[in-house]
N, CA, C and O atoms as a Tripos MOL2 file, in Angstrom:
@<TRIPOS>MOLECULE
protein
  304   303    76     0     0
PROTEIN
NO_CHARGES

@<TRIPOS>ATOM
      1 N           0.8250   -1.1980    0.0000 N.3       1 UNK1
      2 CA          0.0000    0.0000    0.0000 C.3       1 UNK1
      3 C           0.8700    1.2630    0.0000 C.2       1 UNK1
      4 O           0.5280    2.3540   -0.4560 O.2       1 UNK1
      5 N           2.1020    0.9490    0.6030 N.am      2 UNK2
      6 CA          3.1280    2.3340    0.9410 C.3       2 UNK2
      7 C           3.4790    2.6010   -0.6810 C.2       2 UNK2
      8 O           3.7100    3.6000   -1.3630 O.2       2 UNK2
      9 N           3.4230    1.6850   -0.8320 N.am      3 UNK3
     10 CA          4.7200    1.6690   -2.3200 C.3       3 UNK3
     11 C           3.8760    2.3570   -3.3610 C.2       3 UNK3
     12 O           4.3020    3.1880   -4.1630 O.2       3 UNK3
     13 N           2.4140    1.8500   -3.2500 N.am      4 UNK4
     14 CA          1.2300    2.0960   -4.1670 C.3       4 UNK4
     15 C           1.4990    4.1460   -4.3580 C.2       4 UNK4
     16 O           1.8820    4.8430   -5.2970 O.2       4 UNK4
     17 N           1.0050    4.4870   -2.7700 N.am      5 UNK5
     18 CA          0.8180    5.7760   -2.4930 C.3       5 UNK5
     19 C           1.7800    6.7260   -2.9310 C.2       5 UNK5
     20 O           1.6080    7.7460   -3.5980 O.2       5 UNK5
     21 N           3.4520    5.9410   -2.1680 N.am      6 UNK6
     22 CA          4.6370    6.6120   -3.0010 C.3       6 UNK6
     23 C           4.3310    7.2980   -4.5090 C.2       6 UNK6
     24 O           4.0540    8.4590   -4.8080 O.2       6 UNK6
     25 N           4.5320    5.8330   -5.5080 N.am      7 UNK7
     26 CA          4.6660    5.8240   -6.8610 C.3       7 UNK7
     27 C           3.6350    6.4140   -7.0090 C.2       7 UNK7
     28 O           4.0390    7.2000   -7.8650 O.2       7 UNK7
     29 N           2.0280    6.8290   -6.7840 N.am      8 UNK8
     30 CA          1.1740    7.7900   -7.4570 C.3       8 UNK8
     31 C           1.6340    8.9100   -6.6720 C.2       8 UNK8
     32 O           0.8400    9.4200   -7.4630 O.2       8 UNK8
     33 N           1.8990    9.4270   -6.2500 N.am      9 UNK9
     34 CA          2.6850   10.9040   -5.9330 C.3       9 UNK9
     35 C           3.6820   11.2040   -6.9340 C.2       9 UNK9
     36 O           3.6910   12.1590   -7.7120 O.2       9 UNK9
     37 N           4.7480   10.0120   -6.7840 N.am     10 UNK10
     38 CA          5.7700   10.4350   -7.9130 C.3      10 UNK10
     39 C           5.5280   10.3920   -9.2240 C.2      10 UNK10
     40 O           6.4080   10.7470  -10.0080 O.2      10 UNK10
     41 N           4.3960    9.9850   -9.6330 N.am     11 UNK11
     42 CA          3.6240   10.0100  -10.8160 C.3      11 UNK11
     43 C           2.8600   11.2770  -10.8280 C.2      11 UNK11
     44 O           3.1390   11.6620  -11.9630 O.2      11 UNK11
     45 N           2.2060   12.0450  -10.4090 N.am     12 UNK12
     46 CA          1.5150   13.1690  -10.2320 C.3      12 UNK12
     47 C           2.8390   14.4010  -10.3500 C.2      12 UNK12
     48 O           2.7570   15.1780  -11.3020 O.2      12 UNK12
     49 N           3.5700   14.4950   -9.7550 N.am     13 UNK13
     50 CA          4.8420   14.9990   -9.3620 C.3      13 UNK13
     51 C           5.6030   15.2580  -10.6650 C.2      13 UNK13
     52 O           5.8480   16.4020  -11.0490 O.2      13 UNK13
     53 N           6.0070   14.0420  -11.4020 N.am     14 UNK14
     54 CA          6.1270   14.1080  -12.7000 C.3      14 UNK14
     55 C           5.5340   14.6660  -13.4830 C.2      14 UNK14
     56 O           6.2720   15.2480  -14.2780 O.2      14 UNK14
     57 N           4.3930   14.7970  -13.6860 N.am     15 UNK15
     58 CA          3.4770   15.1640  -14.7050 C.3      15 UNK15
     59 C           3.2490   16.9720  -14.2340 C.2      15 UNK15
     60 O           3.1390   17.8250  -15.1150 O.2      15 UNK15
     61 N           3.2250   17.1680  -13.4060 N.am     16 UNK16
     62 CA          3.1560   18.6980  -12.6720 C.3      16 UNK16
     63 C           4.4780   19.0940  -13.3980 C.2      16 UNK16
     64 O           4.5720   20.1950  -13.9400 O.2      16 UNK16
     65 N           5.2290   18.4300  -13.4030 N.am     17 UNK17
     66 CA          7.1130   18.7630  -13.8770 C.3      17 UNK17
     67 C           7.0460   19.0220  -15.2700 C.2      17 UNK17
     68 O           7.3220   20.0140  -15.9450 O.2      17 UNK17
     69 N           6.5800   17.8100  -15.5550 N.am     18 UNK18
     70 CA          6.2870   18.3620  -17.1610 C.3      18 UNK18
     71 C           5.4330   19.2820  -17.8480 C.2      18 UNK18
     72 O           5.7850   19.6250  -18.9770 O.2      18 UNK18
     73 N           4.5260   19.6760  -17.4370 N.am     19 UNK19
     74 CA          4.0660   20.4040  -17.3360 C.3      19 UNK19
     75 C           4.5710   21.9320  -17.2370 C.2      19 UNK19
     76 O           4.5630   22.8060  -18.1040 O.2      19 UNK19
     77 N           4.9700   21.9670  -16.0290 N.am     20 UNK20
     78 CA          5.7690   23.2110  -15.8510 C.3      20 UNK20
     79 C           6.9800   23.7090  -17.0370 C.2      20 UNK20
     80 O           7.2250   24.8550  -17.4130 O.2      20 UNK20
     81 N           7.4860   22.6900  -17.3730 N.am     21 UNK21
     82 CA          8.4280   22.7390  -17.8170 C.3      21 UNK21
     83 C           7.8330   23.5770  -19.1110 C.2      21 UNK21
     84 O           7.9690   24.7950  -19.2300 O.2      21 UNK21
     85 N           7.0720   22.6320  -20.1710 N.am     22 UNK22
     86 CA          6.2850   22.9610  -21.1030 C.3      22 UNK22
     87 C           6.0440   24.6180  -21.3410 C.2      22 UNK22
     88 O           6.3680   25.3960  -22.2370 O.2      22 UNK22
     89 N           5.2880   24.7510  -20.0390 N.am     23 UNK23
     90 CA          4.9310   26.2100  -19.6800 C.3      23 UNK23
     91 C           6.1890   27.2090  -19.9450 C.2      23 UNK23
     92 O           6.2630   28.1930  -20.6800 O.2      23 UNK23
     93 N           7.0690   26.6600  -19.1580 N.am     24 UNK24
     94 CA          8.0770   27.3830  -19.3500 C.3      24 UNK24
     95 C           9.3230   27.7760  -20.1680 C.2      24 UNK24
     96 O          10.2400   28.5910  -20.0680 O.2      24 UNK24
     97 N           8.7810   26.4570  -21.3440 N.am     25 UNK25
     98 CA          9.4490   26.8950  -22.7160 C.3      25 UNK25
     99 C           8.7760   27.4050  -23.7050 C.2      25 UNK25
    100 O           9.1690   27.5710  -24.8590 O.2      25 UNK25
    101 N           7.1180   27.8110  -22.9680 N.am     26 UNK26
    102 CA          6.4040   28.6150  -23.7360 C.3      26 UNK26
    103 C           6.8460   29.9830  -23.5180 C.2      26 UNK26
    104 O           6.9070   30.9030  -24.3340 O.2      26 UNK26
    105 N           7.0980   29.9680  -22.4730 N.am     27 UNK27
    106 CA          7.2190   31.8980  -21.6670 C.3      27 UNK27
    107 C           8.6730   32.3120  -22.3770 C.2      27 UNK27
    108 O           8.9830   33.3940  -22.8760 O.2      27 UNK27
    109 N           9.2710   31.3860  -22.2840 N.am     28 UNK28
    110 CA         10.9170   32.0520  -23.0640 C.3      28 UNK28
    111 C          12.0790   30.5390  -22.6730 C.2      28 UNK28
    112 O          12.2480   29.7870  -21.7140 O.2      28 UNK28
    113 N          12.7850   30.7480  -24.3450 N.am     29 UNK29
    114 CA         13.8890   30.1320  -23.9620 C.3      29 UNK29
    115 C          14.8080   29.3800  -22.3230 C.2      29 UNK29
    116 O          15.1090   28.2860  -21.8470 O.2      29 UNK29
    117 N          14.9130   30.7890  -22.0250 N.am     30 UNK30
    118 CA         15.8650   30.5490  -21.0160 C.3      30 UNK30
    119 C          15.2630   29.8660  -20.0100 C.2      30 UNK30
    120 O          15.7370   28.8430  -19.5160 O.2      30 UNK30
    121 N          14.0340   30.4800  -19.6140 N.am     31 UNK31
    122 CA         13.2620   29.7330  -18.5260 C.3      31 UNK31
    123 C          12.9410   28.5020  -18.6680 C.2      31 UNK31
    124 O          12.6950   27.7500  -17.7250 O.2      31 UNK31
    125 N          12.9060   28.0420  -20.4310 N.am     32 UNK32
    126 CA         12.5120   27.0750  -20.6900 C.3      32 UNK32
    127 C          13.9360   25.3340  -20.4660 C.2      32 UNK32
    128 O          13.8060   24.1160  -20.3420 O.2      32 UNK32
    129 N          14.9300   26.1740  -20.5270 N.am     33 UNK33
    130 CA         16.0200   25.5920  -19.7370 C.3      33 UNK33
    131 C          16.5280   25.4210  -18.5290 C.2      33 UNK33
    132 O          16.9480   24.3810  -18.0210 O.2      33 UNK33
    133 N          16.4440   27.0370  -17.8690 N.am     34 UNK34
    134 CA         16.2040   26.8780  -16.2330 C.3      34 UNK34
    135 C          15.6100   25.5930  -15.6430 C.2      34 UNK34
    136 O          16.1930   24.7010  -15.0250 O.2      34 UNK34
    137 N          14.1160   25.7210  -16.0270 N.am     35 UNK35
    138 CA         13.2860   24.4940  -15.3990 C.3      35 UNK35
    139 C          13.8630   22.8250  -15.5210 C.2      35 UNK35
    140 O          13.2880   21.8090  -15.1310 O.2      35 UNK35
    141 N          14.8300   22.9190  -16.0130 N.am     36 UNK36
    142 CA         15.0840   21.3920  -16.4310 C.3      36 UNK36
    143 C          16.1020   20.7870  -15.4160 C.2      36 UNK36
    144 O          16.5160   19.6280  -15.3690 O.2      36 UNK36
    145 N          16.5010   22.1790  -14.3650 N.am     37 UNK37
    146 CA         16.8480   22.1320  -13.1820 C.3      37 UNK37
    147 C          15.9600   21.4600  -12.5300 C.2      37 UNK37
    148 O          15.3550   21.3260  -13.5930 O.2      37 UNK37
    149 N          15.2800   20.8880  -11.7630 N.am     38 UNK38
    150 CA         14.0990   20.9450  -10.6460 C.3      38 UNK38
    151 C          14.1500   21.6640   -9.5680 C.2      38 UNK38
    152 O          13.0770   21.6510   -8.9660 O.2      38 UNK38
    153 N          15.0890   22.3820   -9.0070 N.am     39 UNK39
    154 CA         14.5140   23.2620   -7.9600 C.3      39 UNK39
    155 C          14.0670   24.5370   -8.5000 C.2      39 UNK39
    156 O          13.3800   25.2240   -7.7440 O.2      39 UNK39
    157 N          14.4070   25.1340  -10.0470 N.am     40 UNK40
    158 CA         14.3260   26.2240  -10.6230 C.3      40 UNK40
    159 C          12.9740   25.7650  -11.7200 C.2      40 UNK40
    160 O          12.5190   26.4730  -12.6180 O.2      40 UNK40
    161 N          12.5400   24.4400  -11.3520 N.am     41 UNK41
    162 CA         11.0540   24.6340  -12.0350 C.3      41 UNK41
    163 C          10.3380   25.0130  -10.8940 C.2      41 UNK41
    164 O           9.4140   25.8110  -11.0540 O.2      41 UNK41
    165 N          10.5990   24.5750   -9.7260 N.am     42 UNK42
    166 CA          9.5220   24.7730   -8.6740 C.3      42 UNK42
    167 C           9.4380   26.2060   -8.3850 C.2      42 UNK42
    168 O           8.3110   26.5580   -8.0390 O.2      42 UNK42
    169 N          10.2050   27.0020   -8.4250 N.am     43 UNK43
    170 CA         10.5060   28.2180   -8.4680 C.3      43 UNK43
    171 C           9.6060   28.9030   -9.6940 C.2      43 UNK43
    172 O           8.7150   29.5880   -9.1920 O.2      43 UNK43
    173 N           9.5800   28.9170  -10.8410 N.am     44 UNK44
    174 CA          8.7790   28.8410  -12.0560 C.3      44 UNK44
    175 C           7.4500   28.8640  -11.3310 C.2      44 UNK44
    176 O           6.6690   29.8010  -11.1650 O.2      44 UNK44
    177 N           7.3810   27.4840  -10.9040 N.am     45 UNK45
    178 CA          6.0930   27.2200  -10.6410 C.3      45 UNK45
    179 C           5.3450   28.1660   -9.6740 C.2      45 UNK45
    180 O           4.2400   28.6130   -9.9810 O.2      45 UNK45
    181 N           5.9080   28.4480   -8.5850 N.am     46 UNK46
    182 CA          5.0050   28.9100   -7.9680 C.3      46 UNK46
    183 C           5.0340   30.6540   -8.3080 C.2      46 UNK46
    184 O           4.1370   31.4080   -7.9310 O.2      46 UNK46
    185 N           6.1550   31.0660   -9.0290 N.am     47 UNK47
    186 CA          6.0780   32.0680   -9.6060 C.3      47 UNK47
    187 C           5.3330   32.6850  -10.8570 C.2      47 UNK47
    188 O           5.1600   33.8770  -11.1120 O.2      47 UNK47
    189 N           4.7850   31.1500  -11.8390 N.am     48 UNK48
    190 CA          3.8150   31.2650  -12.4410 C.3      48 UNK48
    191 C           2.3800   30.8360  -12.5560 C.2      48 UNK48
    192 O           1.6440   30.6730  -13.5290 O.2      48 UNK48
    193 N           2.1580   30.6630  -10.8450 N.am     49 UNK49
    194 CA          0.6810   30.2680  -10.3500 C.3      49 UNK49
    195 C          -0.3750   30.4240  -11.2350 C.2      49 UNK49
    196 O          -0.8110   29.4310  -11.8180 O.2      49 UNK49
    197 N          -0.8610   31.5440  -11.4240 N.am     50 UNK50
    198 CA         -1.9790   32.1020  -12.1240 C.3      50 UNK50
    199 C          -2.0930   31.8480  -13.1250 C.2      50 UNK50
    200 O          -3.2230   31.6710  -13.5800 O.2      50 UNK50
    201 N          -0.8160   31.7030  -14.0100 N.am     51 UNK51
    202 CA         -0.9320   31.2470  -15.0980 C.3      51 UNK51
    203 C          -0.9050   29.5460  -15.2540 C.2      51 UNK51
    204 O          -1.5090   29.1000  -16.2290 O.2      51 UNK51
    205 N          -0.3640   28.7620  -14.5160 N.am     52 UNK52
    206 CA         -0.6640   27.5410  -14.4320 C.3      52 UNK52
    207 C          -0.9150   26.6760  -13.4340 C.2      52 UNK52
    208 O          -0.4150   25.5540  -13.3680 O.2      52 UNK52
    209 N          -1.8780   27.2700  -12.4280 N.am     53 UNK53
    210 CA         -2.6160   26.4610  -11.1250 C.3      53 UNK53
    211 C          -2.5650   25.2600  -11.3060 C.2      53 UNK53
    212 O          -2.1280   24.5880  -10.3720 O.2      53 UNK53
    213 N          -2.9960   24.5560  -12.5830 N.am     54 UNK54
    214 CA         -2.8900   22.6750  -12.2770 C.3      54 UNK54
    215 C          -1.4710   22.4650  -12.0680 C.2      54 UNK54
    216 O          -0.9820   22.1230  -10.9910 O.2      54 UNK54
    217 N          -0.7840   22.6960  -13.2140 N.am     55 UNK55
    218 CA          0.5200   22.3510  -12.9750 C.3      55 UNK55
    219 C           1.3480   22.5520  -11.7470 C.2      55 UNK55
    220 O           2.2410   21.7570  -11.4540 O.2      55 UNK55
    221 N           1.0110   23.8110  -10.8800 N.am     56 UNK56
    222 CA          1.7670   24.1790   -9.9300 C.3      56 UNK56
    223 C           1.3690   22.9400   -9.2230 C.2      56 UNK56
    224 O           2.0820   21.9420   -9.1130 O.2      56 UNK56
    225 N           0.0130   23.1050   -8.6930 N.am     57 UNK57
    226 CA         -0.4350   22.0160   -7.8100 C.3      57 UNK57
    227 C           0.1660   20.5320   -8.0320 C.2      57 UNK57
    228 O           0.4080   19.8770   -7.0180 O.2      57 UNK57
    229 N           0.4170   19.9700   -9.2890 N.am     58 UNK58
    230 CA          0.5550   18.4290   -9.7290 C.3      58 UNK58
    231 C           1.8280   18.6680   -9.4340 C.2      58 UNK58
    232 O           2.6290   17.7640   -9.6730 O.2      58 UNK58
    233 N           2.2940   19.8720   -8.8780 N.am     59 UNK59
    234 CA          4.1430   19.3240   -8.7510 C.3      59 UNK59
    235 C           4.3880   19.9070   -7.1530 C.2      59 UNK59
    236 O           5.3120   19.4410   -6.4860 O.2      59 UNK59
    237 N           3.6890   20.7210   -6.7270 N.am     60 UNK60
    238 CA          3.6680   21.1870   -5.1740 C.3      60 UNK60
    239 C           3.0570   19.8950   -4.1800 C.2      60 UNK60
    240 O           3.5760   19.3020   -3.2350 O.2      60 UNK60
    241 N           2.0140   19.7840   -4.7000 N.am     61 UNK61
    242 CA          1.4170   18.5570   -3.3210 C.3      61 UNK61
    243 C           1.7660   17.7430   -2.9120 C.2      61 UNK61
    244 O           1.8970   17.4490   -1.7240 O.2      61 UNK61
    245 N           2.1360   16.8580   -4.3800 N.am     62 UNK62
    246 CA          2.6350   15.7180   -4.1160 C.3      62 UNK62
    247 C           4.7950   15.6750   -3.4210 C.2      62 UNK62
    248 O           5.6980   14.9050   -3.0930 O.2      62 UNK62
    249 N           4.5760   16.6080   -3.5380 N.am     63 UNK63
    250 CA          6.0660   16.8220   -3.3740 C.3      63 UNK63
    251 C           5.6020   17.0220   -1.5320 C.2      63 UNK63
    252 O           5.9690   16.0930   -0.8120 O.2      63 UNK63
    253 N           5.0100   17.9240   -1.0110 N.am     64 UNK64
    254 CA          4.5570   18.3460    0.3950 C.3      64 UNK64
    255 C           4.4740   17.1140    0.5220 C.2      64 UNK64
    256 O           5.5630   16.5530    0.6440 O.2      64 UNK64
    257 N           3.2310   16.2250    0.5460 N.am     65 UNK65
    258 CA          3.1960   14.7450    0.9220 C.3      65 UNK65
    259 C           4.1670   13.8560    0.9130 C.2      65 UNK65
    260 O           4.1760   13.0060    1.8030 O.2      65 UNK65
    261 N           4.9920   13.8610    0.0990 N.am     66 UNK66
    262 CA          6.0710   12.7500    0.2790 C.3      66 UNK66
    263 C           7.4780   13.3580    1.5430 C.2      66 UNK66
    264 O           8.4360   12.7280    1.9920 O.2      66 UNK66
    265 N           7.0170   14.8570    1.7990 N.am     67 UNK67
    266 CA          7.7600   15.1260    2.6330 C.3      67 UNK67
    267 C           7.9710   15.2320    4.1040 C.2      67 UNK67
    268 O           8.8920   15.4610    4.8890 O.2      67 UNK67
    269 N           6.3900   14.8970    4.1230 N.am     68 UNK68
    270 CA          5.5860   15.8550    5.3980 C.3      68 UNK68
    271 C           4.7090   13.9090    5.8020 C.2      68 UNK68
    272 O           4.8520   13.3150    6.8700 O.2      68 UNK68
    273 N           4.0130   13.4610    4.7600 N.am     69 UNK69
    274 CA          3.1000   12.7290    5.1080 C.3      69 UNK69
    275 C           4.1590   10.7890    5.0770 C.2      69 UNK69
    276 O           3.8490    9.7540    5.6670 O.2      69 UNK69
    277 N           4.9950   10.9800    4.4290 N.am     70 UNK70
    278 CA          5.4510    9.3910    4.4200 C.3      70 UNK70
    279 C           6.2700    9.0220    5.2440 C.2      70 UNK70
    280 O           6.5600    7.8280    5.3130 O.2      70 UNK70
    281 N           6.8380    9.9430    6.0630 N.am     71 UNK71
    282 CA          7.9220    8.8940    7.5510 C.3      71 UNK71
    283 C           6.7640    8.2070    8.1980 C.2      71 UNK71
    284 O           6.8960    7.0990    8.7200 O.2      71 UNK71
    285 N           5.3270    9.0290    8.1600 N.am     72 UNK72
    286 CA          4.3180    8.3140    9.1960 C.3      72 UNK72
    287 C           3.8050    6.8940    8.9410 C.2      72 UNK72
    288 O           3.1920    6.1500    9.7070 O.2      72 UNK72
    289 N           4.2810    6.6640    7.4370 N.am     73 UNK73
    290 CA          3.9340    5.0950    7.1650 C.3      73 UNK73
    291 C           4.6960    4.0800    7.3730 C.2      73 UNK73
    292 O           4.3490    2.9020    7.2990 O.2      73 UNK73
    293 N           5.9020    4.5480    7.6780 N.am     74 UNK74
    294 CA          6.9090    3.4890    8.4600 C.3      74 UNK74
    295 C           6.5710    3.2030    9.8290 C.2      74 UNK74
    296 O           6.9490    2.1080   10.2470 O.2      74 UNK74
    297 N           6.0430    3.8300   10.4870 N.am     75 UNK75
    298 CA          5.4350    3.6270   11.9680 C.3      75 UNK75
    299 C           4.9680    2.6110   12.0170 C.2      75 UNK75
    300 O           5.5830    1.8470   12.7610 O.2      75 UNK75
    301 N           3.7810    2.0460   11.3640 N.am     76 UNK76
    302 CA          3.1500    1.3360   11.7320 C.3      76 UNK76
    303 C           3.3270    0.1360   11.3860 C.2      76 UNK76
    304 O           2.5810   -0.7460   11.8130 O.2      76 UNK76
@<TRIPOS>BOND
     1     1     2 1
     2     2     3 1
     3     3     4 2
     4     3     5 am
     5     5     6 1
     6     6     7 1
     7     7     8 2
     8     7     9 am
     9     9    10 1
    10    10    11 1
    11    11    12 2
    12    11    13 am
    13    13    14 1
    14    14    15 1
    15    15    16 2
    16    15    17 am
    17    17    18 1
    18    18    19 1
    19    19    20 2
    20    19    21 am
    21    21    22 1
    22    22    23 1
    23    23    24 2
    24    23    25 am
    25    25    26 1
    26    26    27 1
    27    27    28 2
    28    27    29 am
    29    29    30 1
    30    30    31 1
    31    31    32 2
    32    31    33 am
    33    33    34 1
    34    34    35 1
    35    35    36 2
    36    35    37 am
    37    37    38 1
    38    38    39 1
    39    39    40 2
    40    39    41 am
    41    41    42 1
    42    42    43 1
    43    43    44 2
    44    43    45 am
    45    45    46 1
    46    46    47 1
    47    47    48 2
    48    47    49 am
    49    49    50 1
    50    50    51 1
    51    51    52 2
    52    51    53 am
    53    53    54 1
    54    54    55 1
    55    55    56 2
    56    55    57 am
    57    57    58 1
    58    58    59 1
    59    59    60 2
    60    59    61 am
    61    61    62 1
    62    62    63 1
    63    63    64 2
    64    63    65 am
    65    65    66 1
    66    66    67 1
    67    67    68 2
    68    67    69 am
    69    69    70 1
    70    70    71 1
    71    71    72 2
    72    71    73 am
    73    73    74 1
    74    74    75 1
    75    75    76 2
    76    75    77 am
    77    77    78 1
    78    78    79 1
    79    79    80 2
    80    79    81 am
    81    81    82 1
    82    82    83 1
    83    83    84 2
    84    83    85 am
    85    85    86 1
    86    86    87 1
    87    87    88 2
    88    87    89 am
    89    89    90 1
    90    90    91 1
    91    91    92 2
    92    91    93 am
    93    93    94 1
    94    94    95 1
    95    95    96 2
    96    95    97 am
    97    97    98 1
    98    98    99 1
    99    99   100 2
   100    99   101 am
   101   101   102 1
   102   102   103 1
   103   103   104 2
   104   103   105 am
   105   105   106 1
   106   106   107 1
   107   107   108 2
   108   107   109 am
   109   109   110 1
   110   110   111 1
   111   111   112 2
   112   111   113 am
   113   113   114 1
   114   114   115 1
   115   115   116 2
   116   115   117 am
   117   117   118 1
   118   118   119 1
   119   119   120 2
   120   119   121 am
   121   121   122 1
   122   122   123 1
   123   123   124 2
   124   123   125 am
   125   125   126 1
   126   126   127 1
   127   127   128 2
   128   127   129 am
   129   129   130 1
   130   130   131 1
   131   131   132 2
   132   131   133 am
   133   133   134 1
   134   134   135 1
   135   135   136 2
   136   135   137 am
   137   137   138 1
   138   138   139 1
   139   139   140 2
   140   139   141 am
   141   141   142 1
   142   142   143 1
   143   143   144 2
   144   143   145 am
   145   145   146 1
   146   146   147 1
   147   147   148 2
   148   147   149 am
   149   149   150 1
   150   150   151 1
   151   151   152 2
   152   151   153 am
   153   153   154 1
   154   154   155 1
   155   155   156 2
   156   155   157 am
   157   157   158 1
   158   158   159 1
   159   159   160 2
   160   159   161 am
   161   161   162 1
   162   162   163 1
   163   163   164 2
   164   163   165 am
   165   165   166 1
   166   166   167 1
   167   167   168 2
   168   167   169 am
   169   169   170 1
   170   170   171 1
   171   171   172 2
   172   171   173 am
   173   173   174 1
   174   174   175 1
   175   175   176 2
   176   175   177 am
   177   177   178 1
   178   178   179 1
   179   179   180 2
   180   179   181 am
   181   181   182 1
   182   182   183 1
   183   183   184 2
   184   183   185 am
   185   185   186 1
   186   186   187 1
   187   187   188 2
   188   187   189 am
   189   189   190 1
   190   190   191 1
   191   191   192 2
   192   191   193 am
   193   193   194 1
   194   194   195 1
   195   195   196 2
   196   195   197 am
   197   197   198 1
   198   198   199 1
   199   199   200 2
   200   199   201 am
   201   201   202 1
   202   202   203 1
   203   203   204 2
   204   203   205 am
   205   205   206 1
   206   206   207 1
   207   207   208 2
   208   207   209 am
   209   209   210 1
   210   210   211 1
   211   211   212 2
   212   211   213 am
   213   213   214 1
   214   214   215 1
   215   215   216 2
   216   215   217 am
   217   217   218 1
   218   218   219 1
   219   219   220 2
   220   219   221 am
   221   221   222 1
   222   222   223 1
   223   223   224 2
   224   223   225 am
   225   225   226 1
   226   226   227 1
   227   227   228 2
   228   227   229 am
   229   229   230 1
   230   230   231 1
   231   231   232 2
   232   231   233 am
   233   233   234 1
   234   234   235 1
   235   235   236 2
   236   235   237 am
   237   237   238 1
   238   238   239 1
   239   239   240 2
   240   239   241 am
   241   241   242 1
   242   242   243 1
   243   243   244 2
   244   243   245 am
   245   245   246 1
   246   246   247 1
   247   247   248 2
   248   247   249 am
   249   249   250 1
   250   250   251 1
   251   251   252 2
   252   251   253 am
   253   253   254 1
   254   254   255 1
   255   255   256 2
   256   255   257 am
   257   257   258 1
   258   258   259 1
   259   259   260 2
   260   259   261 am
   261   261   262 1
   262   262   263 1
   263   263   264 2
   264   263   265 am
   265   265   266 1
   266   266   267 1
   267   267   268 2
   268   267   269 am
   269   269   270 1
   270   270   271 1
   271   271   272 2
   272   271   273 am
   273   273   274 1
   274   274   275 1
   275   275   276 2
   276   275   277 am
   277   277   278 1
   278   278   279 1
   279   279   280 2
   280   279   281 am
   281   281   282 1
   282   282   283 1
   283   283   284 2
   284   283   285 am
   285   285   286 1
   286   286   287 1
   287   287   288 2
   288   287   289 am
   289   289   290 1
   290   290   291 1
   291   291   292 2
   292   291   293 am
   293   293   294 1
   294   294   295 1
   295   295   296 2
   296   295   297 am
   297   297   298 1
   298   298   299 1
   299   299   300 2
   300   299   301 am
   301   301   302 1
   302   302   303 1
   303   303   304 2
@<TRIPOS>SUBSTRUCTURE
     1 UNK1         2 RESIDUE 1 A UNK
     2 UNK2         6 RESIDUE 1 A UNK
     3 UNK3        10 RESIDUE 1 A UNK
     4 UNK4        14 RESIDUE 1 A UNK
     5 UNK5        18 RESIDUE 1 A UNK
     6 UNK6        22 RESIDUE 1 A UNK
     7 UNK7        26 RESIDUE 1 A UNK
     8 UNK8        30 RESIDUE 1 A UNK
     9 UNK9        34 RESIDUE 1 A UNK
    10 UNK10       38 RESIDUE 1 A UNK
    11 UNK11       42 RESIDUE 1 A UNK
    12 UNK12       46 RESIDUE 1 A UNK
    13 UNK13       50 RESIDUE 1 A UNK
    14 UNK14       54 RESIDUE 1 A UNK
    15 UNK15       58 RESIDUE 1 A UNK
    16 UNK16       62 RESIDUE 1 A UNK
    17 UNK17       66 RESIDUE 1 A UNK
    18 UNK18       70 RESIDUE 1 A UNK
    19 UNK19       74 RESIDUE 1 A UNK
    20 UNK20       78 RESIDUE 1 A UNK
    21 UNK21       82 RESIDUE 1 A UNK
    22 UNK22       86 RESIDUE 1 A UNK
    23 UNK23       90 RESIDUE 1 A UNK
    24 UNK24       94 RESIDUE 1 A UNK
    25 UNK25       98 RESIDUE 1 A UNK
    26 UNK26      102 RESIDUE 1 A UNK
    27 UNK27      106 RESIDUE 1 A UNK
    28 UNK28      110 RESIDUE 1 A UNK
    29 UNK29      114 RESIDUE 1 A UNK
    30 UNK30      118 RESIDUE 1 A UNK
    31 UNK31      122 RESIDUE 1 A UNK
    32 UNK32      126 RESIDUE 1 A UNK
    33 UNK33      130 RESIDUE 1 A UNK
    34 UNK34      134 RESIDUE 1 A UNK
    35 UNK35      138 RESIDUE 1 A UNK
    36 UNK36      142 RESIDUE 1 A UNK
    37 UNK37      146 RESIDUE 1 A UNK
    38 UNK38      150 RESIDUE 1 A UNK
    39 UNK39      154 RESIDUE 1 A UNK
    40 UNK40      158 RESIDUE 1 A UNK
    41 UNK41      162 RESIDUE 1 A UNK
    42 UNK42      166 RESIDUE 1 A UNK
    43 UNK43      170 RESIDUE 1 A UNK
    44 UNK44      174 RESIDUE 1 A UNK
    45 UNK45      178 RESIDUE 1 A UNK
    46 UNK46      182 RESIDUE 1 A UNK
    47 UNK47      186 RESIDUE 1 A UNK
    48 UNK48      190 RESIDUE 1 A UNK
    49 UNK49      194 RESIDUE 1 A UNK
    50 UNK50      198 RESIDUE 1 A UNK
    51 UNK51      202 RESIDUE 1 A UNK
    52 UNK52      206 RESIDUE 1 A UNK
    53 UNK53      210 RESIDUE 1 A UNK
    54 UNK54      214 RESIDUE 1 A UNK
    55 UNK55      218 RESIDUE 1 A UNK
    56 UNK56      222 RESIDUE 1 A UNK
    57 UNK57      226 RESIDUE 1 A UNK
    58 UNK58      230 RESIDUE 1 A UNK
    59 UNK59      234 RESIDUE 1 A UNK
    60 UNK60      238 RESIDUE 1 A UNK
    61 UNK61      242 RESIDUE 1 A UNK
    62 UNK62      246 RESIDUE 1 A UNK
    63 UNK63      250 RESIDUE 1 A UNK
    64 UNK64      254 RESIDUE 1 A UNK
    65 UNK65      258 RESIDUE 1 A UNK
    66 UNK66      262 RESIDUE 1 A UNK
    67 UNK67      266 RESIDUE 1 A UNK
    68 UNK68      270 RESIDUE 1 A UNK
    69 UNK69      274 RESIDUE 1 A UNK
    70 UNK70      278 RESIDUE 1 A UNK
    71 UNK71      282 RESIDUE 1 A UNK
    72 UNK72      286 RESIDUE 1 A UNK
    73 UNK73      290 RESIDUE 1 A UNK
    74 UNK74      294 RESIDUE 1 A UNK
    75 UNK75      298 RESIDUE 1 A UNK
    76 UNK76      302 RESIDUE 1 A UNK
């Protein structure tokens, strides 16, 4: 079940990435290379909210959850 939850996060996560990315070789070149960084898409991302709310979200949440929500599944 852990493994399940993992891999659809990192699947969601991905797709938010690509996404962003996309976006951001729409807005310009450079940014459109920046992002291929990952800490400088997330940056992108939440810097280009408004303009791409799904995407931000498909790469913010699942990223929060795997950070915040999965030591608690080793507990048990």
């Amino acid at each position: 079940m852990m493994v399940t939850v993992f891999l659809l996060a990192v699947s969601l996560m991905l797709i938010g990435y690509t996404l962003t990315v996309v976006e951001a070789m729409r807005h310009s070149a450079a940014w459109g290379l920046a992002t291929l960084v990952p800490p400088l898409a997330i940056v992108f991302a939440i810097w280009r909210t408004r303009q791409q709310p799904v995407a931000t979200a498909l790469l913010i949440l699942p990223l929060v959850f795997i950070l915040f929500a999965m030591p608690f599944f080793s507990l048990s």
